[in-house]
C-alpha angles and dihedrals in degrees: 000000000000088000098053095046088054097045089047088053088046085049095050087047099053087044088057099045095046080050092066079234095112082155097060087061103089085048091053094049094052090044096061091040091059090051087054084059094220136106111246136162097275096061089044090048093049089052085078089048130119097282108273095048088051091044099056087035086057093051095048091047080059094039096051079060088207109134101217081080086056093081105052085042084060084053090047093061088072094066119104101221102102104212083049096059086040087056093046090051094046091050093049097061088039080069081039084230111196090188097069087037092106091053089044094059091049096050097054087052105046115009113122095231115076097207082059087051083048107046086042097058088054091048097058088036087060088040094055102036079056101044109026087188098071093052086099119175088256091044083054101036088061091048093060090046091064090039092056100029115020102120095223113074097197081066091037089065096045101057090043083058088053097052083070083083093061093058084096087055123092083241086070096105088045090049084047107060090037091059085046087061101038082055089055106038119037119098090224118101082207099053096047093051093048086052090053086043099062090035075068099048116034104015105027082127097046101048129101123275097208085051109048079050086058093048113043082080095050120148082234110087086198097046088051094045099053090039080056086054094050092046093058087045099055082049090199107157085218091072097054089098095063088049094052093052091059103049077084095057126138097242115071085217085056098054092046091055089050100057088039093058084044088062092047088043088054084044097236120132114283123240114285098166124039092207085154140023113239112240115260104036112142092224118186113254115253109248103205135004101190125101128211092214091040086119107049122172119230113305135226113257126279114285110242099189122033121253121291108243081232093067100040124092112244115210120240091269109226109186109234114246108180127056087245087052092052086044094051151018114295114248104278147098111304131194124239149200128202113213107208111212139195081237098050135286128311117189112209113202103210128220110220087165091064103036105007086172098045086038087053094040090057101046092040082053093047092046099058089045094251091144096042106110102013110129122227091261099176123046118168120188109256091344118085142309126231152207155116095119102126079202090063082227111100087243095079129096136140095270105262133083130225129214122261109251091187104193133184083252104131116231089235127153113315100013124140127216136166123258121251132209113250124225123186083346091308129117112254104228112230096005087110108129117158107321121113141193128193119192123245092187123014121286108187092161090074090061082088104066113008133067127249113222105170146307144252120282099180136336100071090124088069091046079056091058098040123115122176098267085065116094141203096249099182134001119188136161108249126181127323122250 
């Protein structure tokens, strides 16, 4: 195992330099370390790098989850680059580290940078959703100051995102009525949605009923559509009412979600596969149903393996130092593929910088034709909606696996992410292949565990209208932007 890691790291160096990219060198070793999902001396030598070497070195050492990297990650937080610190606190709840929990929660309260704020306010959320116990009433406590407080909303949301992984601690009822108030109080559109949000995912049962009345009609779709959520889970018969109502709602994901906490009220399955669309739905118009890549020449064959780290481009890596910036692409040039639908077109704007071997793995995979043909074969109302399985079954790939590149990347509205095997009802970390998911309604919940790739950036409007008889017809890379 040593030797071939020594000879693949001889291998990438004498690619760069015949490359004439000696520069690219540190980024690809730290690239392949972090494949081999264990710390080793390149990724700690690369921590006391120029920035964006230690930056992208911070995040593999998270990503390897291997806990002998915990404790260099603790030392990294010292140092005074800001997207540096941002990266070592990511990574350290990426290991979910009790140990640097105490610093974390400082440092989401008081450091100077928001994307530290931010990266550290993931970190203790990961940490406490792993380990309940440490979810103290200070640790908390810290926790809701920057979720009602923080100036940056970007970093305001986030945390109140964070504060879902308290809801096994015995400060759950005292969570719940502050993000009642959070929801009903903060001037952000964002950070009312995300408290709404975790009322939905960690204190349904514990909200108030008066309240989730209230704001089911919300100004906020968002808002409404997670309040529809916690009222199916509750599952209290009182609040049908509220549900019905909004099965006439203006937004066509509203309605859906409507119809969907009806079902759990009346305590029938809910919907798994959106074969039709139920009558009545206001559905956005499709703006366009011509593709660019509508007319393609022969392709090359089907790839077998996924791409070497030696052979894909990396992208110039520029440490994020903002909480936009964590929560988003950097400002560049990014590559594209248009999915051609049999509804109409969606252009998907990729994040190498995120996930370069996801990124490289999807475009490898659209290039050779792999996705022409494969039908949508899971639709969930107002969830997501997913494919890349050539069987149309959900079973299928194209018999390899990639690594997870988990990223601080929220699974928002129009993200997509690669599908993950499931084992006794939990993902099954890098066991990605081809399939692909993109969200219809926010899912912060799968932050956690799959990997964020890219959004949407038009075409939303078709992934309204699909049901599972609709098909991906042609995917091509198309210019970068």
């Amino acid at each position: 195992m040593k030797f071939r890691a020594l000879l693949c790291v001889a291998v990438v160096l004498a690619t760069c330099r015949a490359s004439g990219r000696a520069a690219d060198a540190p980024l690809r070793l730290i690239e392949i370390a972090e494949l081999h999902r264990k710390v080793d001396p390149v990724l700690l030598a690369n921590l006391s790098g120029p920035p964006d070497v230690a930056a992208r070195a911070a995040l593999a050492v998270g990503r390897t989850k291997d806990p002998a990297g915990a404790a260099a990650l603790r030392v990294t937080l010292d140092r005074h680059d800001d997207a540096v610190r941002a990266m070592a606190a990511f990574g350290l709840g990426l290991l979910e580290d009790g140990p640097s929990l105490e610093r974390l929660r400082s440092m989401a309260r008081f450091d100077p940078n928001s994307a530290v704020r931010y990266a550290a306010a993931d970190a203790v959320g990961r940490i406490v959703e792993a380990t309940p116990a440490l979810g103290t009433r200070p640790v908390g406590a810290d926790v809701l100051a920057v979720a009602r407080a923080d100036a940056d909303p970007v970093v305001r949301a986030h945390a109140v995102a964070a504060l879902a992984a308290f809801a096994a601690t015995p400060l759950a009822p005292n969570v719940a009525r502050a993000l009642e108030r959070i929801e009903s109080r903060d001037p952000n559109a964002e950070v009312r949605w995300h408290a709404a949000w975790a009322l939905y995912r960690g204190y349904a049962a514990l909200a108030d009923e008066t309240f989730l009345v209230r704001a089911s009609r919300d100004r906020n779709e968002l808002v409404r559509v997670e309040t529809l959520r916690a009222i199916g889970r509750r599952g209290d018969a009182r609040l049908t009412p509220a549900a019905r109502a909004a099965q006439n709602d203006a937004s066509w994901r509203v309605q859906l979600e409507a119809r969907e906490a009806l079902k759990r009220l009346a305590k029938t399955p809910p919907t798994e596969h959106l074969t039709a669309m139920p009558p009545g739905i206001h559905l956005p118009a499709v703006a366009s149903a011509a593709c660019a890549v509508a007319n393609v020449a022969a392709v090359p064959p089907k790839p077998k393996t996924a791409p070497p780290p030696a052979t894909f481009p990396l992208p110039s890596y520029v440490p994020a130092t903002t909480a936009a910036l964590m929560n988003g692409p950097q400002i560049a040039k990014h590559p594209r593929v248009e999915i051609c639908t049999s509804r109409g077109p969606v252009v998907v704007r990729l994040y190498p910088e995120w996930a370069p071997s996801t990124v490289a793995n999807f475009i490898a995979l659209a290039r050779s034709g792999y996705f022409d043909g494969n039908r949508w074969f899971r639709i969930v109302p107002d969830f997501v909606v997913q494919t890349g399985d050539p069987t149309n079954t959900g079973d299928g790939d194209a018999g390899y696996t990639i690594p997870a590149e988990e990223n601080p990347v929220e699974q928002r509205i129009g993200v997509i992410a690669m599908g993950l095997d499931y084992k006794d009802s939990k993902a099954v970390r890098d066991s990605a292949g081809t399939q692909f998911y993109v969200t219809l309604s926010p899912q912060l919940h799968l932050d956690r565990s799959f990997t964020v790739f890219g959004e949407i950036e038009s075409g939303f409007d078709v992934l309204a209208n699909l049901i599972e008889s609709d098909t991906m017809t042609v995917v091509r890379p198309i210019a970068d932007d």
